[in-house]
N, C-alpha and C positions, 0 to 999 in steps of 0.2 A: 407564282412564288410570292409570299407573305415575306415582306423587310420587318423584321421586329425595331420596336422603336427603343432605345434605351432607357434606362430609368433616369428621371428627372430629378432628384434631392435638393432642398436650400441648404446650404448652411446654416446654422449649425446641426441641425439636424443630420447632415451626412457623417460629421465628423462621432455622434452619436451612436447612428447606426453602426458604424463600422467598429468603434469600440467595443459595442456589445455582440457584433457576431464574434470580432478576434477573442474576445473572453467568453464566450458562448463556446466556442471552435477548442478553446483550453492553449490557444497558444500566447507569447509573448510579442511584444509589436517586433523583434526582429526574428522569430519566428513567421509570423505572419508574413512578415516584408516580404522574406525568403520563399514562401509558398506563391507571393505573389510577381516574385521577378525583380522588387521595390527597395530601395535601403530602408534601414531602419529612422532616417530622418524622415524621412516621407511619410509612412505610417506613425509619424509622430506629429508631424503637419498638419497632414490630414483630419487626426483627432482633436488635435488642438485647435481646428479655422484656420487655419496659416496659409493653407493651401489648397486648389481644389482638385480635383481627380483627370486626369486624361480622361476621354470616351477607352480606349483599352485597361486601361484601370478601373473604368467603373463596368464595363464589360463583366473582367474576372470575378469582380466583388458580387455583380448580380448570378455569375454561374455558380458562386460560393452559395450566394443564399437557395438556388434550388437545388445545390448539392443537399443540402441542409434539411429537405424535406420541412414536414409542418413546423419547426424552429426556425426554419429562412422564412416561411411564410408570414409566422407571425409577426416577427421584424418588419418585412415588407407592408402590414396593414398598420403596424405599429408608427412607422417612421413614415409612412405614402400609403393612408389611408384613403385617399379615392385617387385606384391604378387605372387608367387608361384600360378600356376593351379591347384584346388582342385584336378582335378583326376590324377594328377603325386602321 
């Protein structure tokens, strides 16, 4: 059994990425929050640097971008441009 490792993001850079998938995605930050379980301050935090993501928050957001197909990907090279190799 493989443990996948979580994605690792700095700030600001996270608060970044996730603005451009929630606007990529076509929703609102309390759109977003809601698909994410999250109030809408949090997705507002978040964006802002205010705040930084739970491991289950950053979970959802990484099953968001390969929900996303080659638009999550691009994000992913965009924002964590040298990913960790799955089988390390």
């Amino acid at each position: 059994m493989t443990i996948k490792k979580p994605l690792v993001i700095e700030q600001p850079k996270l608060g970044q990425l996730i603005h451009e998938l929630r606007t990529g995605a076509g929703l609102t930050q309390e759109q977003f929050a809601t698909h994410l379980g999250v109030t809408y301050s949090t997705v507002n935090r978040w964006e802002n640097g205010r705040s930084k993501l739970s491991p289950l928050a950053m979970q959802k957001i990484e099953n968001l971008l390969q929900e996303m197909g080659k638009q999550g990907q691009k994000l992913l090279i965009k924002y964590l441009p040298t990913q960790p190799d799955e089988n390390n």
